[in-house]
mmCIF file of the N, C-alpha and C atoms, coordinates in Angstrom:
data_MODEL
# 
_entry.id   MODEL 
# 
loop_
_atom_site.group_PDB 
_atom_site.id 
_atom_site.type_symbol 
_atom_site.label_atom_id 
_atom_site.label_alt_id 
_atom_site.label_comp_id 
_atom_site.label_asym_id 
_atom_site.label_entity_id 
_atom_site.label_seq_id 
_atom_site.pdbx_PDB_ins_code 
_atom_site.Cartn_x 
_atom_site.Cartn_y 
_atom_site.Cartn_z 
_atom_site.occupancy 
_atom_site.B_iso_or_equiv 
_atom_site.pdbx_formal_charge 
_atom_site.auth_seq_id 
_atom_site.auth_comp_id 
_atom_site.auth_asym_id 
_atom_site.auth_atom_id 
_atom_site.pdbx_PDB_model_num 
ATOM 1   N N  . UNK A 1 1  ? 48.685 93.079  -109.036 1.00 0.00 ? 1  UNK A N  1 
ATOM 2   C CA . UNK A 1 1  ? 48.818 94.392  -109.586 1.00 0.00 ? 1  UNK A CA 1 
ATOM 3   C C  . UNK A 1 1  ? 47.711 95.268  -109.001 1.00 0.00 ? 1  UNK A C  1 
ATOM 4   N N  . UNK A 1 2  ? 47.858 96.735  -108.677 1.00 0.00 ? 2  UNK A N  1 
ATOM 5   C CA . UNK A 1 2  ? 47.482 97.536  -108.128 1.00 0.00 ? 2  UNK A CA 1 
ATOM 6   C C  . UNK A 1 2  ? 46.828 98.727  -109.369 1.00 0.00 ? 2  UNK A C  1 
ATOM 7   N N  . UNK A 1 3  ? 45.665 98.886  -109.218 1.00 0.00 ? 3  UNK A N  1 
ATOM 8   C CA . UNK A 1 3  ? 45.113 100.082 -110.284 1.00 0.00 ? 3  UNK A CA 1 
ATOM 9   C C  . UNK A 1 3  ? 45.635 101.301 -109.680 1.00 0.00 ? 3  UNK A C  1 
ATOM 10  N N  . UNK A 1 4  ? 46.082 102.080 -110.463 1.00 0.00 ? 4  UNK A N  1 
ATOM 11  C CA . UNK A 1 4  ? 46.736 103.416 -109.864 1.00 0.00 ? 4  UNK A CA 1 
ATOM 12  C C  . UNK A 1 4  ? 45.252 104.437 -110.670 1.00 0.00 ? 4  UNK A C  1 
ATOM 13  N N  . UNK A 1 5  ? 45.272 105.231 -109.467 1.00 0.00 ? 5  UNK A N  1 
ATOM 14  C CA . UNK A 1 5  ? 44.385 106.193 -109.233 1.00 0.00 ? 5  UNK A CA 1 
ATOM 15  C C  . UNK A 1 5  ? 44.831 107.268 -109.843 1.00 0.00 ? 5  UNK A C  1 
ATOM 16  N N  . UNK A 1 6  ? 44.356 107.721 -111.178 1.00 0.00 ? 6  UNK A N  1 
ATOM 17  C CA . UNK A 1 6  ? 45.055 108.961 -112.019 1.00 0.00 ? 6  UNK A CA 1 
ATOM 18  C C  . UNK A 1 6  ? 44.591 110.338 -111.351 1.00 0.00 ? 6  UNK A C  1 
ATOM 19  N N  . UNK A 1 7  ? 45.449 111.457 -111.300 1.00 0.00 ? 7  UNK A N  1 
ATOM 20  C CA . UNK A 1 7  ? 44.796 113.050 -110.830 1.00 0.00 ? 7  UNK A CA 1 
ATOM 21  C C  . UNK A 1 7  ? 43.574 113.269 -112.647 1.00 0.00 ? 7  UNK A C  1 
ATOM 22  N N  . UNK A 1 8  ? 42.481 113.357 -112.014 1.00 0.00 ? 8  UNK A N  1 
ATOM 23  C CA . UNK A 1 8  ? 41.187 113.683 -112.871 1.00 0.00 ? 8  UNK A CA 1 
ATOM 24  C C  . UNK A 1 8  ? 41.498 115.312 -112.937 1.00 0.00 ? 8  UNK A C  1 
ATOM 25  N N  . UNK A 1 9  ? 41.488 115.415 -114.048 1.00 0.00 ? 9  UNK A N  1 
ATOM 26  C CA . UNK A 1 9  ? 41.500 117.298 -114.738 1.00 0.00 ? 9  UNK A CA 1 
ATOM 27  C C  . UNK A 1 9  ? 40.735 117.611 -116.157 1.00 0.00 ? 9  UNK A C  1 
ATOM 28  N N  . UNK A 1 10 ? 40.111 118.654 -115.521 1.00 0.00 ? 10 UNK A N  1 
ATOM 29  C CA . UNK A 1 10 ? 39.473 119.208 -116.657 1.00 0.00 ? 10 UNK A CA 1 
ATOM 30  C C  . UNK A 1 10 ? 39.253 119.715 -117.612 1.00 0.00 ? 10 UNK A C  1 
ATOM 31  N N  . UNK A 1 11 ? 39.307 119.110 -119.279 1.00 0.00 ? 11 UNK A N  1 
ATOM 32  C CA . UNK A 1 11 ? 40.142 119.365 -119.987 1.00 0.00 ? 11 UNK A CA 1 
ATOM 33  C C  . UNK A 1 11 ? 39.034 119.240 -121.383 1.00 0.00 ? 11 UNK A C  1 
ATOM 34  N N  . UNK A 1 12 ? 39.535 120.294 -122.643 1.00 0.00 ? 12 UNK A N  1 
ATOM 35  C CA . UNK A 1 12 ? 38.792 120.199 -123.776 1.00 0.00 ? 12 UNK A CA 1 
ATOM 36  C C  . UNK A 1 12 ? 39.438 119.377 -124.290 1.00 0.00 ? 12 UNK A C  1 
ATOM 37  N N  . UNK A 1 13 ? 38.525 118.845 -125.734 1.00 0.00 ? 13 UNK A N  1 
ATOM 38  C CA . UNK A 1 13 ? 39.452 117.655 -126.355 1.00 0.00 ? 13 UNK A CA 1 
ATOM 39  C C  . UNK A 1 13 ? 38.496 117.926 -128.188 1.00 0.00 ? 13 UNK A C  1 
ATOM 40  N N  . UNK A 1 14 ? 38.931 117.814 -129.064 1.00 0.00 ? 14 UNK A N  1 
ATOM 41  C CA . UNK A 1 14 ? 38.458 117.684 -130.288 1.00 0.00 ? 14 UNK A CA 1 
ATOM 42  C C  . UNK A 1 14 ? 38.239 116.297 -130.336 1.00 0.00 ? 14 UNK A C  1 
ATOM 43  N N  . UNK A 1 15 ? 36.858 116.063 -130.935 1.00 0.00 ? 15 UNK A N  1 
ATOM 44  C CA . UNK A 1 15 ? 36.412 114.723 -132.011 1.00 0.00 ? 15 UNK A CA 1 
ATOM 45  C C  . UNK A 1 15 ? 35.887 114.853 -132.904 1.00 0.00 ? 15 UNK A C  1 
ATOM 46  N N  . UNK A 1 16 ? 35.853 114.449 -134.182 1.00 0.00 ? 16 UNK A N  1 
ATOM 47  C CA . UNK A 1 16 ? 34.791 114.325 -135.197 1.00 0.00 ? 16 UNK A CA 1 
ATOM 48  C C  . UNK A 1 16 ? 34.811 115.789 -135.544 1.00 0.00 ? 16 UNK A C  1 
ATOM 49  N N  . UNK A 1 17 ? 35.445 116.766 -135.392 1.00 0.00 ? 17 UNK A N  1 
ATOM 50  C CA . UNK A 1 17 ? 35.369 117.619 -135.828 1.00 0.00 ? 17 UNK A CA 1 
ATOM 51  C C  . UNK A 1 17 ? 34.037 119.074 -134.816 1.00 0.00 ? 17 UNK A C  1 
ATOM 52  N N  . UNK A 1 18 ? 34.035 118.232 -133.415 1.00 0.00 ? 18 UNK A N  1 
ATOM 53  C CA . UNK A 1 18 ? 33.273 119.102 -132.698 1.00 0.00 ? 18 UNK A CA 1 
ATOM 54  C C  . UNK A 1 18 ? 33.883 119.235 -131.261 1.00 0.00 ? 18 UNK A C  1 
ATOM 55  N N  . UNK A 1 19 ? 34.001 120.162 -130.467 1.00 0.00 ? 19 UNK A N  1 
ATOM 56  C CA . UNK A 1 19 ? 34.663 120.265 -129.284 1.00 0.00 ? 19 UNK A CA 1 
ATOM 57  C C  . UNK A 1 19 ? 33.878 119.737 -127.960 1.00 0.00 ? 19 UNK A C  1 
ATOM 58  N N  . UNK A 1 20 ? 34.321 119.062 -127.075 1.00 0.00 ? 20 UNK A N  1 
ATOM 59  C CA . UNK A 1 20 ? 33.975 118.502 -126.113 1.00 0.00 ? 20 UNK A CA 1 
ATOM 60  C C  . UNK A 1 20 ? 34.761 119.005 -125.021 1.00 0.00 ? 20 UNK A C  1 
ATOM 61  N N  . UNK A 1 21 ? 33.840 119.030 -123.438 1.00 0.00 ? 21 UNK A N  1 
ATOM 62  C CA . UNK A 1 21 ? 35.149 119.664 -122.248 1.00 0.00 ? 21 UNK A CA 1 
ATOM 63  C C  . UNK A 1 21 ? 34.490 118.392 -121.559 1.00 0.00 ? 21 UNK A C  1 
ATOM 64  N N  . UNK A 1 22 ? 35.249 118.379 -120.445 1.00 0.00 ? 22 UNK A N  1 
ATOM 65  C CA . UNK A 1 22 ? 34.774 117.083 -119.485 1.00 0.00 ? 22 UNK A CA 1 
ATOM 66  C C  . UNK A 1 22 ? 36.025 117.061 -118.441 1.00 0.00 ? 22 UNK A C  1 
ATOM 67  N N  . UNK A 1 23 ? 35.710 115.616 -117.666 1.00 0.00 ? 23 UNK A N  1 
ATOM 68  C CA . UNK A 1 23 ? 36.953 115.058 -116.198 1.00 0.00 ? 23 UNK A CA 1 
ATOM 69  C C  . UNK A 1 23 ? 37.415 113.713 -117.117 1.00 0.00 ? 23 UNK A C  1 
ATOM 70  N N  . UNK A 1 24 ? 38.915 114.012 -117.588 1.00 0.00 ? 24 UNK A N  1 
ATOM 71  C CA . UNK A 1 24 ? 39.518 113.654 -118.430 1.00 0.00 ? 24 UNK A CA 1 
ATOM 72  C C  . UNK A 1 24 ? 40.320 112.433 -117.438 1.00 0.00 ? 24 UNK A C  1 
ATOM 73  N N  . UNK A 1 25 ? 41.523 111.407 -117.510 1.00 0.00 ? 25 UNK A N  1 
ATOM 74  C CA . UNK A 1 25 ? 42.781 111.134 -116.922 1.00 0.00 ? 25 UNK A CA 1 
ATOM 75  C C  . UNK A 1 25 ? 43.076 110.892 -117.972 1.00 0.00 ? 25 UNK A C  1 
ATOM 76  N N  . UNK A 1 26 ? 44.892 111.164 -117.579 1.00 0.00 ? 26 UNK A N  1 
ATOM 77  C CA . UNK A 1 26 ? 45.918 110.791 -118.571 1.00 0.00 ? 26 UNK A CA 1 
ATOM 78  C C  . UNK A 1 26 ? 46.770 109.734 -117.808 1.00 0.00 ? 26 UNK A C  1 
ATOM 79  N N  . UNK A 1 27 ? 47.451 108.738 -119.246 1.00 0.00 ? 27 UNK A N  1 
ATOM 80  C CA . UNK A 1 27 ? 48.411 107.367 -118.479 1.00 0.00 ? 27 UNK A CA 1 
ATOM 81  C C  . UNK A 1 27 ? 49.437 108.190 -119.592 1.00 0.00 ? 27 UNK A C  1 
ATOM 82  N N  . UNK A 1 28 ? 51.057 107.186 -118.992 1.00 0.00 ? 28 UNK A N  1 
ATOM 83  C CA . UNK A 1 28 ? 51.919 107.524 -119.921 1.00 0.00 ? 28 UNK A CA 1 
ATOM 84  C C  . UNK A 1 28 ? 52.530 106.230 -119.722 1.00 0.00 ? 28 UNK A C  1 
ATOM 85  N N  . UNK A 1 29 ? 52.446 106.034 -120.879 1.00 0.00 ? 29 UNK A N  1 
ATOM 86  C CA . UNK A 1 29 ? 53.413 104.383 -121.103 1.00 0.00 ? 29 UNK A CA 1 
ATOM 87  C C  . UNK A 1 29 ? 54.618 104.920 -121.666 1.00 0.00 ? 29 UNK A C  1 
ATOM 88  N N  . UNK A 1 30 ? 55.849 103.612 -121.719 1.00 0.00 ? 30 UNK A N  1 
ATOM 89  C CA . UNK A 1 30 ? 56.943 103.772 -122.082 1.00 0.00 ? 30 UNK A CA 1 
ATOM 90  C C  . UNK A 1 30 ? 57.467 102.574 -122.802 1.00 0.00 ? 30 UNK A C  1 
ATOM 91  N N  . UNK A 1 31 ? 57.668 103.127 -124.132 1.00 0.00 ? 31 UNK A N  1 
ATOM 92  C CA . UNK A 1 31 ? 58.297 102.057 -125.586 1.00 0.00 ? 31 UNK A CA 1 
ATOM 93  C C  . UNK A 1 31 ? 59.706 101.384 -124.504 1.00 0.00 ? 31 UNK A C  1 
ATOM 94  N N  . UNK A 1 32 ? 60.013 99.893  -125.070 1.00 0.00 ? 32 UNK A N  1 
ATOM 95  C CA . UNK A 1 32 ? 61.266 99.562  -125.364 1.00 0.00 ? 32 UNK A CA 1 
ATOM 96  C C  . UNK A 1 32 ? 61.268 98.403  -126.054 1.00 0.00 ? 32 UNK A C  1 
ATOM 97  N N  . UNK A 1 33 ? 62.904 98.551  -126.630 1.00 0.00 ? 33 UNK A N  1 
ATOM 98  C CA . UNK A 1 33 ? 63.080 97.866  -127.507 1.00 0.00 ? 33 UNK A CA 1 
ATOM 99  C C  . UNK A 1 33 ? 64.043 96.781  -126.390 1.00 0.00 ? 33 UNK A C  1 
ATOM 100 N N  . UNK A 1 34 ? 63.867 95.109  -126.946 1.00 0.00 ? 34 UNK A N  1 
ATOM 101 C CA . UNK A 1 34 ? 64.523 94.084  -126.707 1.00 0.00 ? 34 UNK A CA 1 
ATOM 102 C C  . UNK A 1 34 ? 65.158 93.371  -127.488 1.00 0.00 ? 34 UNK A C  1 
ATOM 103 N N  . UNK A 1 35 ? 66.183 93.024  -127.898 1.00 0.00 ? 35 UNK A N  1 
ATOM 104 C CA . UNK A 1 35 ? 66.733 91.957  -128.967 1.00 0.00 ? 35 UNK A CA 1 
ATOM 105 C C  . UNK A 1 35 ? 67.770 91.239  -128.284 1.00 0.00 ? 35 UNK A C  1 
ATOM 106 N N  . UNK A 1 36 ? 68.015 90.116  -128.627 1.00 0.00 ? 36 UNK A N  1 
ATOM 107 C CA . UNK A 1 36 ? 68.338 88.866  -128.028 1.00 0.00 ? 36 UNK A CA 1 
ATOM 108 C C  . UNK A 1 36 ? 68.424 87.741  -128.533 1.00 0.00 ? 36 UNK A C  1 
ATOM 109 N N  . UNK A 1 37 ? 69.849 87.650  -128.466 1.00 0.00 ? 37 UNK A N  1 
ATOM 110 C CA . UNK A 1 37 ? 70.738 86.427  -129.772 1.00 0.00 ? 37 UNK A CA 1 
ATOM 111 C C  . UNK A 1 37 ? 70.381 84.974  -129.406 1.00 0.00 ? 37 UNK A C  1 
ATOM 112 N N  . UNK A 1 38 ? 69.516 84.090  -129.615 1.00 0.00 ? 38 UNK A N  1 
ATOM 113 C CA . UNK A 1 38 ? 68.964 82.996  -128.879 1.00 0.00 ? 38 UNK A CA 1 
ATOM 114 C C  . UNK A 1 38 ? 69.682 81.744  -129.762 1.00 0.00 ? 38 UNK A C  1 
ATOM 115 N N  . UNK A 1 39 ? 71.089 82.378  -130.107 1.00 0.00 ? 39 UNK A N  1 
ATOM 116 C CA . UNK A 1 39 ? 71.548 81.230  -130.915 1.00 0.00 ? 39 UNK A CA 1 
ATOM 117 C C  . UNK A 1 39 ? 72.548 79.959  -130.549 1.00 0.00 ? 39 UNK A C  1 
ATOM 118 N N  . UNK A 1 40 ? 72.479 80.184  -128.734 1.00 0.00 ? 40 UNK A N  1 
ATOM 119 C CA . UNK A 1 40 ? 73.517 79.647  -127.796 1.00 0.00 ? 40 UNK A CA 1 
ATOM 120 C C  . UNK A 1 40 ? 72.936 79.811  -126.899 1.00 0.00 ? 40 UNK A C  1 
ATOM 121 N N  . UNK A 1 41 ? 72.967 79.097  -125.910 1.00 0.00 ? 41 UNK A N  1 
ATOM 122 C CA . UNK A 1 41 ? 72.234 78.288  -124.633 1.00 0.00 ? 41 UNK A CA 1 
ATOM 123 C C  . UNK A 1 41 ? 72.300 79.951  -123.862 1.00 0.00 ? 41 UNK A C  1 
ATOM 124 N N  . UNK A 1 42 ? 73.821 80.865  -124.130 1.00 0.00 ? 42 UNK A N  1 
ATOM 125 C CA . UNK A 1 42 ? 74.090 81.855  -122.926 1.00 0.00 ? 42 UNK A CA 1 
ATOM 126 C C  . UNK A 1 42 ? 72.522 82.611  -123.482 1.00 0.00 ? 42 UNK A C  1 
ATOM 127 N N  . UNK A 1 43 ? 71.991 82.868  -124.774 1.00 0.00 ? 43 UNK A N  1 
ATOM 128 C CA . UNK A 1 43 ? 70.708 83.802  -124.557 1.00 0.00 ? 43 UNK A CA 1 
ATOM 129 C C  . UNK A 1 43 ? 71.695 85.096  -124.379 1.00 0.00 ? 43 UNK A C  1 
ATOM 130 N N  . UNK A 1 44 ? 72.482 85.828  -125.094 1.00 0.00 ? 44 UNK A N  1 
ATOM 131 C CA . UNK A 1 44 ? 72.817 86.850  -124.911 1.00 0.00 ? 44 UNK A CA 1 
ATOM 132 C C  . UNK A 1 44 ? 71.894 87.872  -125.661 1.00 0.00 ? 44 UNK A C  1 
ATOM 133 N N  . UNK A 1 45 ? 71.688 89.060  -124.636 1.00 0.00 ? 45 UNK A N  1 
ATOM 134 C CA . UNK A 1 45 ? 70.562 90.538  -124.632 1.00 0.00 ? 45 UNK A CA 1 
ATOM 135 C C  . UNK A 1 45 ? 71.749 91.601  -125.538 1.00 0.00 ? 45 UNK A C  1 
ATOM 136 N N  . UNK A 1 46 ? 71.551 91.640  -126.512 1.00 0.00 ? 46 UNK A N  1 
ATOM 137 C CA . UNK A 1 46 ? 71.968 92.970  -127.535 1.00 0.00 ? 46 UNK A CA 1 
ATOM 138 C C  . UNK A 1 46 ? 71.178 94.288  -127.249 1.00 0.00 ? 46 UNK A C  1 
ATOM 139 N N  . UNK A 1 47 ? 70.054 94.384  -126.650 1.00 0.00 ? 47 UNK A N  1 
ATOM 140 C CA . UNK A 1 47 ? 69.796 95.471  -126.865 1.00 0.00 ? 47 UNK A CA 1 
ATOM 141 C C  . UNK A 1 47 ? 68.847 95.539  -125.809 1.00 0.00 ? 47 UNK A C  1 
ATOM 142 N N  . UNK A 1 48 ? 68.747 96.682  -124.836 1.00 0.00 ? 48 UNK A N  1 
ATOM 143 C CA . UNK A 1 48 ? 67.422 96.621  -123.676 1.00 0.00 ? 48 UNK A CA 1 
ATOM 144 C C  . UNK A 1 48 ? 67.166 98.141  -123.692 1.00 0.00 ? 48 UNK A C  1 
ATOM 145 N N  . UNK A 1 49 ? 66.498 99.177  -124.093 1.00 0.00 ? 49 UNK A N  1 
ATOM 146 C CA . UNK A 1 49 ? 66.664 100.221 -124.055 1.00 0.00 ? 49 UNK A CA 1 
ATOM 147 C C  . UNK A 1 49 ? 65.250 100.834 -124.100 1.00 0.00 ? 49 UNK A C  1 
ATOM 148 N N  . UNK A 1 50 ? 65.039 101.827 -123.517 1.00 0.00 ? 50 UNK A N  1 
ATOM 149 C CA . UNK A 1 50 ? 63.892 102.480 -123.353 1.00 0.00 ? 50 UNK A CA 1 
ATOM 150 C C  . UNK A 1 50 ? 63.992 103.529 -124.625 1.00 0.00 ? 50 UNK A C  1 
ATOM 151 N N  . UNK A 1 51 ? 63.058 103.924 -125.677 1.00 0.00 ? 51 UNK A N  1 
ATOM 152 C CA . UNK A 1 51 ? 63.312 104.214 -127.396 1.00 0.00 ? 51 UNK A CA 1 
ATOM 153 C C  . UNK A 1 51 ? 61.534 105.346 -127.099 1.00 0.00 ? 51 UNK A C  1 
ATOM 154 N N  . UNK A 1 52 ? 60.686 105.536 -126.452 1.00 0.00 ? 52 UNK A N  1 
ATOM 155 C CA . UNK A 1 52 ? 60.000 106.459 -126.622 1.00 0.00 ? 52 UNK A CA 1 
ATOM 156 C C  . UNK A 1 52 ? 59.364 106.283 -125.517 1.00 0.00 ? 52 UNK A C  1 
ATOM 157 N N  . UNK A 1 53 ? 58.129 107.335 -125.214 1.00 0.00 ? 53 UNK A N  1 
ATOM 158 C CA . UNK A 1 53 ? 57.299 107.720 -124.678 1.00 0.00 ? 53 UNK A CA 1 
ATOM 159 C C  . UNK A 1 53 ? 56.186 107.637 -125.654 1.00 0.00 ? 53 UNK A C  1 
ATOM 160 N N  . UNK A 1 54 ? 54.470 107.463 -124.798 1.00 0.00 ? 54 UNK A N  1 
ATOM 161 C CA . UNK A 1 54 ? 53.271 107.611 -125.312 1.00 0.00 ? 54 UNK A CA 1 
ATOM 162 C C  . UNK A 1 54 ? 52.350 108.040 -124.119 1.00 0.00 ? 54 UNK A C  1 
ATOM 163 N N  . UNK A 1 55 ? 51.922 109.559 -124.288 1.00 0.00 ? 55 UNK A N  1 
ATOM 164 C CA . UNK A 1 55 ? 51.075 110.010 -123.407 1.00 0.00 ? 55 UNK A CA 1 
ATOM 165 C C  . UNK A 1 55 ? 49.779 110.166 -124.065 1.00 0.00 ? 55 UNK A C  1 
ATOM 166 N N  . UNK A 1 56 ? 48.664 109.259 -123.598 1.00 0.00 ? 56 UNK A N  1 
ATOM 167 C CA . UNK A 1 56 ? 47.040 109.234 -124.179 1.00 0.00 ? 56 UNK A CA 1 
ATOM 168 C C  . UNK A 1 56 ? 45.853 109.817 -123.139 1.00 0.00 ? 56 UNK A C  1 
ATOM 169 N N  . UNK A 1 57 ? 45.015 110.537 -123.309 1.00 0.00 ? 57 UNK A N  1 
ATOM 170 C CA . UNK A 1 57 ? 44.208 110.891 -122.217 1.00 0.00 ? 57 UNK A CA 1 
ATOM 171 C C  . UNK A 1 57 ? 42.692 110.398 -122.866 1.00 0.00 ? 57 UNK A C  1 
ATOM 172 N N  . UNK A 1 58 ? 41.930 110.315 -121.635 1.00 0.00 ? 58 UNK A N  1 
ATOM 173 C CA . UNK A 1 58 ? 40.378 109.504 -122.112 1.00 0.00 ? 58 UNK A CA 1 
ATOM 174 C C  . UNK A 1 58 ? 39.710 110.351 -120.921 1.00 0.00 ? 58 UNK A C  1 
ATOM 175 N N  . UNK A 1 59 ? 38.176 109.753 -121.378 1.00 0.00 ? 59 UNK A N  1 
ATOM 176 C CA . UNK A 1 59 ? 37.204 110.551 -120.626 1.00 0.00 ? 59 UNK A CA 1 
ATOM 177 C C  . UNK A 1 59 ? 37.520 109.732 -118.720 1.00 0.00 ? 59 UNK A C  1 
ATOM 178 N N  . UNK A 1 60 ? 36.866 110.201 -118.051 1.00 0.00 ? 60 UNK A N  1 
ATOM 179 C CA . UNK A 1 60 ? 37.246 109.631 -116.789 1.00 0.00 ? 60 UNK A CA 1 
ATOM 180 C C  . UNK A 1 60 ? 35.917 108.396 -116.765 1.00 0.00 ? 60 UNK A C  1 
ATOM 181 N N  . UNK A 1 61 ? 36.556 107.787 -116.247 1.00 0.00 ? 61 UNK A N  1 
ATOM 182 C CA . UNK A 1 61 ? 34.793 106.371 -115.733 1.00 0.00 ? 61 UNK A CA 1 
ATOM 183 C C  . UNK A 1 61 ? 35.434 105.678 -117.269 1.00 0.00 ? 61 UNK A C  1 
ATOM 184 N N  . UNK A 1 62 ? 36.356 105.628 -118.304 1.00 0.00 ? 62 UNK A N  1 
ATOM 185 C CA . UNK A 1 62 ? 36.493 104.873 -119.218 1.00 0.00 ? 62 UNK A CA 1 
ATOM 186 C C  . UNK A 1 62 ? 36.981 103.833 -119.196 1.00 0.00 ? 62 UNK A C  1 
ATOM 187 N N  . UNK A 1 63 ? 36.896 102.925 -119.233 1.00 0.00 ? 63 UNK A N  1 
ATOM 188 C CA . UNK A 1 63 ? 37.462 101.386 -119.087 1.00 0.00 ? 63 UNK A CA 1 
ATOM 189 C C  . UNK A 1 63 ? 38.127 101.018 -120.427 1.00 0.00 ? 63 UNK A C  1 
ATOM 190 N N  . UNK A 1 64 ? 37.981 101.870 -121.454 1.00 0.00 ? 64 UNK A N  1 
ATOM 191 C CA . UNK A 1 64 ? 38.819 101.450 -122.837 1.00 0.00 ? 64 UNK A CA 1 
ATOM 192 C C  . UNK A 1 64 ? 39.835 102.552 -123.202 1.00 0.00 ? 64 UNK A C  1 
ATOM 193 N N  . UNK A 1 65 ? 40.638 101.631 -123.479 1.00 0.00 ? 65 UNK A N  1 
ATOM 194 C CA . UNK A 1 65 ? 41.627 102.996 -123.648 1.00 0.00 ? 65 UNK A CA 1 
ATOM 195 C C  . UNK A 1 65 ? 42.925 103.363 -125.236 1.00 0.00 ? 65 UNK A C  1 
ATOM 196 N N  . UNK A 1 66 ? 41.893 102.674 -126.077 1.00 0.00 ? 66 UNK A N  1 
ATOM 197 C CA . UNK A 1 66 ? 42.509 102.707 -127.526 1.00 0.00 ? 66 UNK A CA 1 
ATOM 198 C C  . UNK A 1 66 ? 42.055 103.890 -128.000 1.00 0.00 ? 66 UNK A C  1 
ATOM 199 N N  . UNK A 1 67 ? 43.813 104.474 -128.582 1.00 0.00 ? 67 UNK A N  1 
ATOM 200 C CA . UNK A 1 67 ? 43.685 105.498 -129.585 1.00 0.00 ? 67 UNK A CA 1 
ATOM 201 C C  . UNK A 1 67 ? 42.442 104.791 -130.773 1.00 0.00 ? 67 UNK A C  1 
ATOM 202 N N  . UNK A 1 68 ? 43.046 104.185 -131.350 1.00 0.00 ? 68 UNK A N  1 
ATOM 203 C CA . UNK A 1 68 ? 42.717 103.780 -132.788 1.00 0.00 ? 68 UNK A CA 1 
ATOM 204 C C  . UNK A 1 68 ? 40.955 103.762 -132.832 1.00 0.00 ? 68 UNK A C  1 
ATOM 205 N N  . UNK A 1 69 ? 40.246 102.942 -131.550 1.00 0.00 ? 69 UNK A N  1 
ATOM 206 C CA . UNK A 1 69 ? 39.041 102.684 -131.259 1.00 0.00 ? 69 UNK A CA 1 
ATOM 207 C C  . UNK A 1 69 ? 38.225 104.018 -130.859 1.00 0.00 ? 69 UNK A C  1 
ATOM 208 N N  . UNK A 1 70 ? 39.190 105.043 -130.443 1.00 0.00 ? 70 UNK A N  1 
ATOM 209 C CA . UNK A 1 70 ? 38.501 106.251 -130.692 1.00 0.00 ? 70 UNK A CA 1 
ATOM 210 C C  . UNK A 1 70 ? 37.843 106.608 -128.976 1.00 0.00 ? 70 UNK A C  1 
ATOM 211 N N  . UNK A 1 71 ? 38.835 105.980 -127.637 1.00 0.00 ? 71 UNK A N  1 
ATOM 212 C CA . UNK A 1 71 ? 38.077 105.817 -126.703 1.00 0.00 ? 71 UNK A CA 1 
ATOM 213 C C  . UNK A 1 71 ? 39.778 107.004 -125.907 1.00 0.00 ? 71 UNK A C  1 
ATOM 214 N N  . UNK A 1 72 ? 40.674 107.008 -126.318 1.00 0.00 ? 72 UNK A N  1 
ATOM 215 C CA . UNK A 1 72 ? 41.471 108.157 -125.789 1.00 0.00 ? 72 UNK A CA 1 
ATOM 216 C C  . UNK A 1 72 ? 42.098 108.698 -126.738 1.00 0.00 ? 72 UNK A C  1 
ATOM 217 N N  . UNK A 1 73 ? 42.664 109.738 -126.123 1.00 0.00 ? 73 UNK A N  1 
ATOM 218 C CA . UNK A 1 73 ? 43.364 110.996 -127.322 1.00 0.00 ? 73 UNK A CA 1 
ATOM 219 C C  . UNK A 1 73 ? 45.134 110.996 -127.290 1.00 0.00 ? 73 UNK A C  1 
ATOM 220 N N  . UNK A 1 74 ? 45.780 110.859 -128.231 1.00 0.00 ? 74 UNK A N  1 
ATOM 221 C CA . UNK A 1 74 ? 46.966 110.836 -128.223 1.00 0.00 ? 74 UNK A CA 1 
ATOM 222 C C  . UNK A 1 74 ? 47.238 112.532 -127.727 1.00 0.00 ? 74 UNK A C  1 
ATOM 223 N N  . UNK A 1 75 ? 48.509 112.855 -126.201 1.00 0.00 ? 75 UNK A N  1 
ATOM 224 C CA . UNK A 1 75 ? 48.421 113.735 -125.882 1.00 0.00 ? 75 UNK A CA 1 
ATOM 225 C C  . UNK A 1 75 ? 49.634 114.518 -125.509 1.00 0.00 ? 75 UNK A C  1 
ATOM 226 N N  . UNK A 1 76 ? 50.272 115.460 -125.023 1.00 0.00 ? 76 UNK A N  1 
ATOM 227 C CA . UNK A 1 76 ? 52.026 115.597 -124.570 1.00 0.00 ? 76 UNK A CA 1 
ATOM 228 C C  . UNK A 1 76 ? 51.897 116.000 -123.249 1.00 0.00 ? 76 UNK A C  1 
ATOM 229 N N  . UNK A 1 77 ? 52.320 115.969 -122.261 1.00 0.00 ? 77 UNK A N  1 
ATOM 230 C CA . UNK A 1 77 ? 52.392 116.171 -120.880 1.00 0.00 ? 77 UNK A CA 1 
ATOM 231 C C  . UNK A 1 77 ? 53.298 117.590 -121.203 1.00 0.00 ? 77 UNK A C  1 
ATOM 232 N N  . UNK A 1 78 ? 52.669 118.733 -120.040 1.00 0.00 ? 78 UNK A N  1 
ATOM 233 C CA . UNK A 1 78 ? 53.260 120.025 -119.874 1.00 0.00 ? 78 UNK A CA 1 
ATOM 234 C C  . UNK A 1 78 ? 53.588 120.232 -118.726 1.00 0.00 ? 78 UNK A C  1 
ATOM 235 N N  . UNK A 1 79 ? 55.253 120.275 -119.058 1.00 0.00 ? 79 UNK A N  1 
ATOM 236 C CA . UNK A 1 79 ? 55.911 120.003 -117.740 1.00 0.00 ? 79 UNK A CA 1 
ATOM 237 C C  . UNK A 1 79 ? 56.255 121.431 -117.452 1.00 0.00 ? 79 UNK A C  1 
ATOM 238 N N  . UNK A 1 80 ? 56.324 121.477 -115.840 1.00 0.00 ? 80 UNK A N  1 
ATOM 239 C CA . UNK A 1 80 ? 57.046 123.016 -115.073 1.00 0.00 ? 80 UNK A CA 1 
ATOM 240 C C  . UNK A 1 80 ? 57.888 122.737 -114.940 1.00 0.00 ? 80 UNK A C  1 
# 
């Protein structure tokens, strides 16, 4: 696997209730759902479907990248 090199942009962000600007990147992962009847040798797939999007942005140089841990920002991509 190959680290992909994000475009770095400069961007404000709220924490804690105080404003911060900085060289931000954003990733965008993509939800899916799998289900799969494993009740017969065939292993038949009921369901393979892509069900959401999650766009998070973090400071740049960050190596952690949890909402919850407080190390990126849940975010929406603004498309042209």
């Amino acid at each position: 696997m190959k680290k992909i090199d994000a475009k770095k942009i400069d961007n404000t962000f709220l924490r804690h209730s105080k404003v911060y600007t900085g060289t931000c990147v954003s990733e965008m992962g993509i939800f899916g759902t799998l289900l799969v009847d494993f009740t017969n040798e065939d292993r038949e797939v009921l369901i393979n479907e892509d069900t959401g999007l999650l766009m998070r942005t973090k400071a740049f140089g960050t190596n952690e990248g949890g909402v919850y841990g407080g190390y990126s920002f849940i975010d929406f991509p603004y498309l042209q």
